[in-house]
C-alpha positions as CSV (number, residue, x, y, z in Angstrom):
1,X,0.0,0.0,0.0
2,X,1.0,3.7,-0.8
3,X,1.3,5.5,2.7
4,X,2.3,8.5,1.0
5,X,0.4,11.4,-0.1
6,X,0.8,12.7,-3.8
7,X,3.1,15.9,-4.7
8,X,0.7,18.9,-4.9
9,X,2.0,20.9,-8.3
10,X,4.2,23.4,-7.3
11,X,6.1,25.6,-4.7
12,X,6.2,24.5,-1.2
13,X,3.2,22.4,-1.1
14,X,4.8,20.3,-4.1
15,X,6.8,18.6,-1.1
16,X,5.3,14.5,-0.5
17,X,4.0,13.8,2.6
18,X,3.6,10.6,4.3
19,X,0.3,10.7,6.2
20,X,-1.2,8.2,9.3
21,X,-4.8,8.1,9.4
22,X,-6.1,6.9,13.4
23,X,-9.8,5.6,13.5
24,X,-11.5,3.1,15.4
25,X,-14.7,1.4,13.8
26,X,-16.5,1.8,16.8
27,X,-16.3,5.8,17.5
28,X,-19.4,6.3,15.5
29,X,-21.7,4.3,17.8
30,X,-20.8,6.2,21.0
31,X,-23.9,8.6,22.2
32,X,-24.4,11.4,23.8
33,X,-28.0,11.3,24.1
34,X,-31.5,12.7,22.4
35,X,-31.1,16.3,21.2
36,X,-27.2,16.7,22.2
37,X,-24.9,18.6,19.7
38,X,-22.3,16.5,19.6
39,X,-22.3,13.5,17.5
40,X,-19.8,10.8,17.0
41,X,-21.4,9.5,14.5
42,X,-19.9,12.6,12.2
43,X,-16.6,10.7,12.4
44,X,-17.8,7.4,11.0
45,X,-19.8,9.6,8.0
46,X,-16.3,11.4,7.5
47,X,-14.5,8.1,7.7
48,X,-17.2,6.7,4.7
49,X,-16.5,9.8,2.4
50,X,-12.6,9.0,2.8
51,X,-13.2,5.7,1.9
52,X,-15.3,6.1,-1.3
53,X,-13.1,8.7,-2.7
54,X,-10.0,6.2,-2.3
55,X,-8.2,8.6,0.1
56,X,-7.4,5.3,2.3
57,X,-5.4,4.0,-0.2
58,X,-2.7,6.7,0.3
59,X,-2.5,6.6,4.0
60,X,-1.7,3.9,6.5
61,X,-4.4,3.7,8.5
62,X,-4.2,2.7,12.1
63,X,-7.0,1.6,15.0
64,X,-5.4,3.8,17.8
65,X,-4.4,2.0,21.0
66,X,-6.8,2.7,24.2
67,X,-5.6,5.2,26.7
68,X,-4.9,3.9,29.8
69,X,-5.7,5.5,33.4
70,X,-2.1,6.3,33.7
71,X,-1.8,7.9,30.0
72,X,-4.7,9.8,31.3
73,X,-3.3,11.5,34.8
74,X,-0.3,12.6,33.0
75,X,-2.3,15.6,32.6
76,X,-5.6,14.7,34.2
77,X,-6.2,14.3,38.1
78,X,-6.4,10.9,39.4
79,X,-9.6,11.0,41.1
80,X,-11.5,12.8,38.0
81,X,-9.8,10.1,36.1
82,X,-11.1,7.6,38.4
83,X,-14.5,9.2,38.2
84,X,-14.7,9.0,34.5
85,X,-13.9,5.1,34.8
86,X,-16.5,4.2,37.1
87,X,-19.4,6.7,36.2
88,X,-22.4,4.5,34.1
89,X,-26.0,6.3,33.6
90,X,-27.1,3.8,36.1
91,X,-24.6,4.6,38.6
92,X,-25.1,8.8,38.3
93,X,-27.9,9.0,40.6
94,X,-25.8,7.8,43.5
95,X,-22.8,10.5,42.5
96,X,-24.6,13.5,42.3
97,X,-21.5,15.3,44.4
98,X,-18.8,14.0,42.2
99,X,-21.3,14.7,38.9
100,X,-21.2,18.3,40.4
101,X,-17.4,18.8,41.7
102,X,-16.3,17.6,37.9
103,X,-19.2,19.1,35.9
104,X,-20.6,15.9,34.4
105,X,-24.0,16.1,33.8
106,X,-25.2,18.4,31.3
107,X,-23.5,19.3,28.5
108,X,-20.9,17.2,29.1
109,X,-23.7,13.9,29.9
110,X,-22.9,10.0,31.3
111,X,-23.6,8.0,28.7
112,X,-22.6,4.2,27.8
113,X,-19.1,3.2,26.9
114,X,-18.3,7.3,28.0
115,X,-14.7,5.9,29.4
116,X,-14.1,3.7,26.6
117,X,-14.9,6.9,24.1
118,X,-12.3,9.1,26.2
119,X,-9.7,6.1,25.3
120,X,-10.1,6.0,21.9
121,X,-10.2,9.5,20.9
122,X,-7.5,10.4,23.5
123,X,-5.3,7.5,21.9
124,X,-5.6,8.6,18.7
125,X,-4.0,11.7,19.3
126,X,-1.2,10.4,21.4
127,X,-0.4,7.7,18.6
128,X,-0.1,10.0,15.9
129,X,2.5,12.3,18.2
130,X,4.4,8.8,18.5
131,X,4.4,8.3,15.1
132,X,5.5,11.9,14.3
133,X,8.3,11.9,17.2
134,X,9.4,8.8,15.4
135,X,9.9,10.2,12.1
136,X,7.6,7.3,10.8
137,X,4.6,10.0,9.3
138,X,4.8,13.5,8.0
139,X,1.5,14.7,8.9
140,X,-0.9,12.2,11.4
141,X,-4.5,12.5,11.5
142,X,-6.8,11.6,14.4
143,X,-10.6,13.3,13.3
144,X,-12.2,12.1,17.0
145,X,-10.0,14.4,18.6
146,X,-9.1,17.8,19.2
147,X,-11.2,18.3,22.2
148,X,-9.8,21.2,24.0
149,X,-12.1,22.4,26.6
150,X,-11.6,19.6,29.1
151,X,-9.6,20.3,32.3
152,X,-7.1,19.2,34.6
153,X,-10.1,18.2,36.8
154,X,-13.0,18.7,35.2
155,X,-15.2,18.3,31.9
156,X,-16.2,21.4,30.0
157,X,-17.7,21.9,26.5
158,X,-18.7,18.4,25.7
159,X,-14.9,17.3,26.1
160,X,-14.2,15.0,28.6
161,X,-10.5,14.0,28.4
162,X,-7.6,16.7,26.7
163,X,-6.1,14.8,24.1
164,X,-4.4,18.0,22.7
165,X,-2.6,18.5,25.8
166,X,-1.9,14.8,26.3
167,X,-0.8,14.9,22.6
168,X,1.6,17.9,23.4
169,X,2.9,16.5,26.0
170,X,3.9,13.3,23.9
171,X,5.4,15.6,21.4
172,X,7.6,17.6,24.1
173,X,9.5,14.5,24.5
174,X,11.3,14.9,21.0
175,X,11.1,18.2,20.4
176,X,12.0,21.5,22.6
177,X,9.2,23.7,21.4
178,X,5.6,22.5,19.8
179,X,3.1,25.1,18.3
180,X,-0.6,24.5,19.0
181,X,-2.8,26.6,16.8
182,X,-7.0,26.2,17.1
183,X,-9.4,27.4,14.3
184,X,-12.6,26.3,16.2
185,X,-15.2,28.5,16.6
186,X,-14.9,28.6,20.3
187,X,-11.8,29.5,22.3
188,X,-9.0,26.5,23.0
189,X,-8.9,27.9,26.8
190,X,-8.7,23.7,28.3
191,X,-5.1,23.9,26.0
192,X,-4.1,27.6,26.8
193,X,-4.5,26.8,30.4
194,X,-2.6,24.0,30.5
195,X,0.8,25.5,29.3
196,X,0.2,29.1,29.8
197,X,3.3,29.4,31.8
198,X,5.7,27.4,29.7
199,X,7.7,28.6,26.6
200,X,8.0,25.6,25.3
201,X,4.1,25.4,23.4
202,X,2.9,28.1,21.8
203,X,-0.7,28.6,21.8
204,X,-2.7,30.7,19.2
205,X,-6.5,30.3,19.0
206,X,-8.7,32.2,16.3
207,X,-12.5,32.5,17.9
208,X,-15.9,34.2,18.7
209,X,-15.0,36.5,21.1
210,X,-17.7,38.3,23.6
211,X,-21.3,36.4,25.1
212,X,-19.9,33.0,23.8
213,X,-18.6,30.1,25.4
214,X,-16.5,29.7,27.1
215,X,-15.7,33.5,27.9
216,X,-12.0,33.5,27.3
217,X,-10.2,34.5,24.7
218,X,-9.2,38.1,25.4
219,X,-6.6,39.5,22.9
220,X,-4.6,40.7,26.4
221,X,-4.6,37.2,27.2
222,X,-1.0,37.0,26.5
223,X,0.4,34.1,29.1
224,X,2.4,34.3,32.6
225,X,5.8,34.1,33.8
226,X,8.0,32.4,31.5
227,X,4.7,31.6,28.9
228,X,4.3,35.5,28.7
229,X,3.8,35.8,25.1
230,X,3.5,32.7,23.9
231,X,-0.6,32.6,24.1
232,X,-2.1,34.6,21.3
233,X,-5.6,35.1,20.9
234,X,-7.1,36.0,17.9
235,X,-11.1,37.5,19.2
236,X,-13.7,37.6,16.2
237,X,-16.8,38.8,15.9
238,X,-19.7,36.9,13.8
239,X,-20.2,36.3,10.1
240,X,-16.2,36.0,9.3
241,X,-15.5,35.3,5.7
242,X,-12.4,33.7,4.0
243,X,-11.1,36.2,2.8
244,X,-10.9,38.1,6.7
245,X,-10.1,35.1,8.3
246,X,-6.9,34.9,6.1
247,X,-6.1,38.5,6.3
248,X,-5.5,37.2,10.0
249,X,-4.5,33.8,10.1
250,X,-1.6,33.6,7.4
251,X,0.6,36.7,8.4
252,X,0.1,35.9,12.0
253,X,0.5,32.6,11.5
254,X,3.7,33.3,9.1
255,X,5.2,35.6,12.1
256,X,5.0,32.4,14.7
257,X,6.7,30.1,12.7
258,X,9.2,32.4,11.7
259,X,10.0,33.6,15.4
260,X,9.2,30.3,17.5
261,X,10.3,28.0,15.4
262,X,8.1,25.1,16.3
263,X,9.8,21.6,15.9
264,X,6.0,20.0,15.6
265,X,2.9,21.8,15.3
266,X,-0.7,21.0,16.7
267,X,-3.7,22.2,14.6
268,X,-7.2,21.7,16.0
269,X,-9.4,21.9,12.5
270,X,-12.6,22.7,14.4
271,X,-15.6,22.6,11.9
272,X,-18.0,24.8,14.0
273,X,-16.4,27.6,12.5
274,X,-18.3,26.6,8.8
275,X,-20.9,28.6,7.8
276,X,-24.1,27.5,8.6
277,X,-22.8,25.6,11.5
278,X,-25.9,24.8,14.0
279,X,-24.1,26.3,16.9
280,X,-21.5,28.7,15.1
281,X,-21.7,31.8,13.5
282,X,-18.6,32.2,11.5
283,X,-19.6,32.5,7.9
284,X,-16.2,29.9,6.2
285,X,-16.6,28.1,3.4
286,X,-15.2,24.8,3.4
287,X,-12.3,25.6,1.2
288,X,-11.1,28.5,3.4
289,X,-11.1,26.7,6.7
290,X,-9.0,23.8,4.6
291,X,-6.9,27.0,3.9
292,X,-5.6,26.9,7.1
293,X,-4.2,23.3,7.0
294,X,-2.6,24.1,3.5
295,X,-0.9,26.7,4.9
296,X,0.5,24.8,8.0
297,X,1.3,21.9,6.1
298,X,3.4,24.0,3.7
299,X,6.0,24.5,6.2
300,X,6.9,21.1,6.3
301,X,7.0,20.3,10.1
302,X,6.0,17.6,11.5
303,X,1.6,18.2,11.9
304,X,-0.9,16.6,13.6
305,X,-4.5,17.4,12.7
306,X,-7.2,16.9,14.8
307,X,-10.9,17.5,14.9
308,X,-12.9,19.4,17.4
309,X,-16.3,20.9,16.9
310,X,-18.9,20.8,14.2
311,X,-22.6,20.1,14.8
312,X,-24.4,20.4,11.1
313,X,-22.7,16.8,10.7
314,X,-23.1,16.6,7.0
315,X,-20.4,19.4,6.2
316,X,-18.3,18.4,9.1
317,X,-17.6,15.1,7.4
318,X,-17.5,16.9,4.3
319,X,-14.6,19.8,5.7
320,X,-12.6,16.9,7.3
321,X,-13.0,14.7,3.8
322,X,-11.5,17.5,2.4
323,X,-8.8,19.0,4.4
324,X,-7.3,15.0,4.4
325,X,-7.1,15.4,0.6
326,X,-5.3,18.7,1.4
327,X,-2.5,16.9,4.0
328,X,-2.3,14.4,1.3
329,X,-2.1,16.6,-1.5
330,X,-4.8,14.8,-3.1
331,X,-7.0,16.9,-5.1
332,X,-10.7,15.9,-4.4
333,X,-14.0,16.1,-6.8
334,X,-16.5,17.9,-5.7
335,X,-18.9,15.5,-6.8
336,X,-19.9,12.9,-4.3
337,X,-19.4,9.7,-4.4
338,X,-22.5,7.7,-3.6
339,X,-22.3,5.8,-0.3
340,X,-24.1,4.5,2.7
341,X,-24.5,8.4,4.2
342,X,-25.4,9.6,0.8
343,X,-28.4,11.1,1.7
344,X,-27.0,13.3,4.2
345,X,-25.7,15.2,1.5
346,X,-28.7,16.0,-0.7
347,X,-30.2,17.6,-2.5
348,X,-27.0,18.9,-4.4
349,X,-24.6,15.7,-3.2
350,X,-21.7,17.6,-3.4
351,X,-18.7,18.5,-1.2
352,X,-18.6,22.0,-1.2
353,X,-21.1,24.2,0.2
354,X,-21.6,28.1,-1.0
355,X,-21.0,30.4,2.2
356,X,-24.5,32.2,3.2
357,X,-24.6,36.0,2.6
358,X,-24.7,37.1,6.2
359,X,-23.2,40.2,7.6
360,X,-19.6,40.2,8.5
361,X,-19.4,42.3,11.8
362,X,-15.5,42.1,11.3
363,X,-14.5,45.4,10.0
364,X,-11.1,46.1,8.2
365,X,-9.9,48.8,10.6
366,X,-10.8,45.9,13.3
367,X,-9.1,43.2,11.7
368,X,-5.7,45.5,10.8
369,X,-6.0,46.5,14.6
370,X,-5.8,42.8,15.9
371,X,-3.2,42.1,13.5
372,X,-1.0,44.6,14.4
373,X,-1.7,44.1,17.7
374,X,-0.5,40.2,17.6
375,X,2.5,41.2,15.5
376,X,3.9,43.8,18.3
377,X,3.1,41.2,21.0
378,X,5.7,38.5,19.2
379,X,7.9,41.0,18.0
380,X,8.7,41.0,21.5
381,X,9.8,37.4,21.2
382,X,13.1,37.8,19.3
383,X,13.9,34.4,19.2
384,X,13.1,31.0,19.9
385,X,13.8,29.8,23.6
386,X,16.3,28.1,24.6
387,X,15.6,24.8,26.4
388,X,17.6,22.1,28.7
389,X,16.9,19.3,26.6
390,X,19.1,16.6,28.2
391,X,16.8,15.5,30.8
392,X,13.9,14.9,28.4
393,X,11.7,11.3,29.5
394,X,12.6,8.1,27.5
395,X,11.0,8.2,24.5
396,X,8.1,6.1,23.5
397,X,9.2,3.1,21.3
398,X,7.0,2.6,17.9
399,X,8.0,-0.7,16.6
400,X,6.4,-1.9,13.2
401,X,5.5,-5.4,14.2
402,X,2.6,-7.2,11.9
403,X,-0.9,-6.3,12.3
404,X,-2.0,-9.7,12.7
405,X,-0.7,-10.2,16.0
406,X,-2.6,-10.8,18.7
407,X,-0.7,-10.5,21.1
408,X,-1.5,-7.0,22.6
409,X,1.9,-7.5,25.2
410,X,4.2,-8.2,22.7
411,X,3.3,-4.9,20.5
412,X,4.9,-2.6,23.6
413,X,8.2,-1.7,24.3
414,X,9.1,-2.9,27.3
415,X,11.1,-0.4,28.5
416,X,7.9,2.1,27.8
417,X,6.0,3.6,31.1
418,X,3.3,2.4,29.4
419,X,0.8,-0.7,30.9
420,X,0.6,-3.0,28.0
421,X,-2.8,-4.3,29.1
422,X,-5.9,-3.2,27.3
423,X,-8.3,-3.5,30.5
424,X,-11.4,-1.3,28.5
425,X,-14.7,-2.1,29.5
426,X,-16.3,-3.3,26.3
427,X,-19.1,-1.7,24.9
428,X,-22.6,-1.8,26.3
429,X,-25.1,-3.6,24.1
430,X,-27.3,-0.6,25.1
431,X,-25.1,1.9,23.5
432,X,-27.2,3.8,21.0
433,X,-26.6,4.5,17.3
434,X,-26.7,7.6,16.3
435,X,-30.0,8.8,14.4
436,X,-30.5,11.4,11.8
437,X,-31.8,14.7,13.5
438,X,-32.6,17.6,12.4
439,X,-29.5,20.4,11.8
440,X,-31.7,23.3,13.2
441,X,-30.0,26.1,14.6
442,X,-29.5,25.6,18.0
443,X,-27.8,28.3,20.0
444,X,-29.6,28.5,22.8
445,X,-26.3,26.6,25.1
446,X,-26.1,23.8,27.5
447,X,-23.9,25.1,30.4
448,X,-21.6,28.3,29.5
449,X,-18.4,29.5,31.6
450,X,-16.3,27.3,33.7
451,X,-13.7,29.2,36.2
452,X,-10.3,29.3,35.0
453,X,-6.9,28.6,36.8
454,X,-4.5,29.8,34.2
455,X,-1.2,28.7,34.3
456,X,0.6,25.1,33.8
457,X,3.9,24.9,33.4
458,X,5.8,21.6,31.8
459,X,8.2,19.6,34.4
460,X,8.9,15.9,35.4
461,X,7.6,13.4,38.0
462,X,9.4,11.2,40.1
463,X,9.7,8.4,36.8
464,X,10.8,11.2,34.2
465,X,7.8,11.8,32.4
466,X,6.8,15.0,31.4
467,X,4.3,15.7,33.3
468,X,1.8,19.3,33.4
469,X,1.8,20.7,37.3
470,X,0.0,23.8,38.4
471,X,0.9,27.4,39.1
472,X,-0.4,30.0,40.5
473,X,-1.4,33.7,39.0
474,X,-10.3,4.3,1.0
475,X,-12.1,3.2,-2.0
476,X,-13.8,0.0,-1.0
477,X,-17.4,0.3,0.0
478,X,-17.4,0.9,3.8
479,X,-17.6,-2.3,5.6
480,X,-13.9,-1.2,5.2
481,X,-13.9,-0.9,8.9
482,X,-12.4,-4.4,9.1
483,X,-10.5,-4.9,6.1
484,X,-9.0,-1.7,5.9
485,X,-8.2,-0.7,9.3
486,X,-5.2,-1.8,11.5
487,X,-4.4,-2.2,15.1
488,X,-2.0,0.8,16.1
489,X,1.2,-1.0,17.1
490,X,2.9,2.1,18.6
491,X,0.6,2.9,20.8
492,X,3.0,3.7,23.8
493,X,1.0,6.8,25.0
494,X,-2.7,7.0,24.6
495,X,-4.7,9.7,25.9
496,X,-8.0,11.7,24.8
497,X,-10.7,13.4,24.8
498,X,-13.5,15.3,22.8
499,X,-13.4,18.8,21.9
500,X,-16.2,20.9,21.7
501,X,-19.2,22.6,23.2
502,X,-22.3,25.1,22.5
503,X,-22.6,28.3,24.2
504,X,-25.3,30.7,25.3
């Protein structure tokens, strides 16, 4: 099998790019319940479209390997992790304290197999910065993550675990500084918080700014101590176009790479940000969003693209379809092939959407003030940091072993601090699929503002592991799921969770 991506024509882009696809056949089945925003099920419709456009067949595609509980805690704390094991809807009723001290409930709901969700997507990310640490992929993919408003000890925004962080984490072991950049609609604040302090990650969000979840966000939101600087917000205001968006994004962007100097970089592709999104109000068309990864990919680091938000499900599949034929350099016909979701997609069946003709509150003045703004804040940065690097933790071992064997044991390195046991409750039987609702705007929020303890910074436990501590201040019809998709051999480091949430 090809596992490389085709040249794009010319300049920078013209570069091949090996790419590693992570899904697990069973992420689409997971539920959050009647009426909830977030769907799983998007990932298994985005999966399909890969599939019958034969984008599989230029990728290797790997089942990611289940976090475990101490994959999990190297962000998260142990009894929220704890918490999330043991919680079942029939349990709840009995926990209403701990429901309440780690804001379970409502937007963020128990439902069946919720643990065994936070594992998959949370390995997915943590696989793909193993495979990128070990040279092994250009670009990794994981679509059922990216969820970036969960907490050290809590759940916010529909996202339960922070696989971003988790992922970061992973990457810091290889390289001194990673860049994290977040094109959801709403504000990364769960990853902002967690390395606000550190110079080492970079975090740049683009967002709704002002009576939207979560609240944060400000442009003089700059990070603390030794992170001062290295958080940049990028506030928006409703009914963004391409055009603005870039007028933003790629000489800010530009600036960050040229003065941090990222050895890996991080983007959450949020889809929320679409026009016509049920919970957004960014007015992007499919191709501009995808802008954003062309533009990242160009600089040939190392990338891992992740999902995030995205709630009208039919052009969330349809964004992240696309923007994998943009890491692979693939070019991808805007006619759809048909497939089991087909009808999803009428009554045009095509993979582009035109934008709506709302206003676009964001006025040029406004925009070149932001802009300018940003640039003065990383003109202060005048050059990369400097890091001790010779006390980095072991690095995770991703041996290529065949993915026929069974034996879950001997697929680890031994000298990992990874458990090699995959001890994941299996699936209720009561675990719902997902049915076809209706995509009608929806703004009116589950639960809005979480408090905020800014400031992480990245150290070591007692084993050597980087650790986050706090601080004050395919082509075949899809039943492809079996044939096509392999067990994740490297999957040293698994952690996850979901990224996304409505607001009032």
């Amino acid at each position: 099998m090809d596992t490389g991506g085709n040249s794009l024509a010319a300049g920078p882009d013209g570069v091949k790019r090996k790419v590693c696809y992570f899904y697990d056949p069973e992420v689409g089945n997971y539920y959050y319940g009647q009426g909830h925003p977030m769907k799983p099920h998007r990932i298994r419709m985005t999966h399909a479209l890969l599939a019958h456009y034969g984008l599989l067949q230029h990728m290797q595609v790997l089942k990611p390997f289940p976090a475990r509980d101490r994959d999990l805690c190297r962000f998260h704390a142990d009894d929220y992790v704890s918490f999330l094991r043991s919680i079942t809807p029939e349990t709840q009723q009995d926990q209403l304290r701990q429901l309440k001290r780690f804001n379970v409930g409502e937007d963020c709901p128990v439902f069946d197999g919720l643990y065994s969700f936070c594992q998959t997507y949370a390995g997915g990310s943590v696989g793909g910065s193993v495979k990128l640490n070990h040279g092994l992929c250009d670009i990794a993919i994981n679509w059922a993550g990216g969820l970036h408003h969960a907490k050290k000890c809590e759940a916010s925004g529909f996202c339960y675990v922070n696989d971003i962080v988790l992922a970061i984490l992973e990457l810091l072991k290889q390289h001194e500084r990673v860049l994290y950049v977040d094109i959801d609609i709403h504000h990364g604040d769960g990853v902002e918080e967690a390395f606000y302090a550190t110079d080492r990650v970079m975090t740049v969000s683009f967002h709704k700014f002002g009576d939207y979840f979560p609240g944060t966000g400000h442009i003089q939101d700059i990070g603390y101590g030794n992170g001062k600087y290295y958080s940049l917000n990028v506030p928006l205001d409703d009914g963004i176009d391409d055009e603005s968006y870039h007028l933003l994004f790629k000489p800010i962007m530009g600036k960050v790479m040229e003065v941090f100097r990222p050895g890996a970089v991080v983007l959450q592709c949020g889809a929320d940000s679409l026009s016509g999104d049920r919970l957004g109000c960014f007015n992007l068309s499919i191709k501009g969003h995808a802008e954003c990864v062309k533009f990242m990919r160009s600089f040939n680091v190392p990338l891992l693209l992740l999902g995030g938000g995205g709630y009208t499900i039919r052009n969330v599949a349809r964004c992240w379809c696309y923007e994998t034929g943009v890491a692979l350099g693939v070019e991808v016909d805007d006619k759809m092939p048909e497939h089991e979701y087909y009808e999803y997609f009428g009554p045009d069946y095509t993979l582009h959407v035109a934008p709506s003709n709302m206003e676009n509150k964001n006025t040029r003045q406004m925009l070149e003030e932001i802009r300018n703004d940003l640039l003065q804040n990383l003109s202060r940065l005048q050059h990369a940091p400097s890091v001790p690097f010779q006390d980095r933790p072991p690095e995770t071992e991703a041996p290529e072993v065949d993915e026929d064997q069974e034996d879950a044991d001997k697929r680890w390195d031994p000298d990992s601090d990874m458990d090699v046991d995959d001890d994941r409750k299996p699936m209720s039987g009561r675990v719902k699929r997902e049915a076809v609702e209706p995509d009608t705007k929806d703004k009116d929020g589950l639960k809005g503002l979480m408090e905020r303890g800014k400031g992480f910074e990245v150290g070591k436990d007692e084993s050597g592991s980087t650790k986050v501590t706090g601080v004050n201040p395919n082509p075949n019809p899809v039943g492809m799921e079996e044939a096509s998709v392999k067990m994740e051999e490297e999957g040293t480091n698994k952690a996850g969770a979901d990224l996304l949430f409505p607001k009032t």
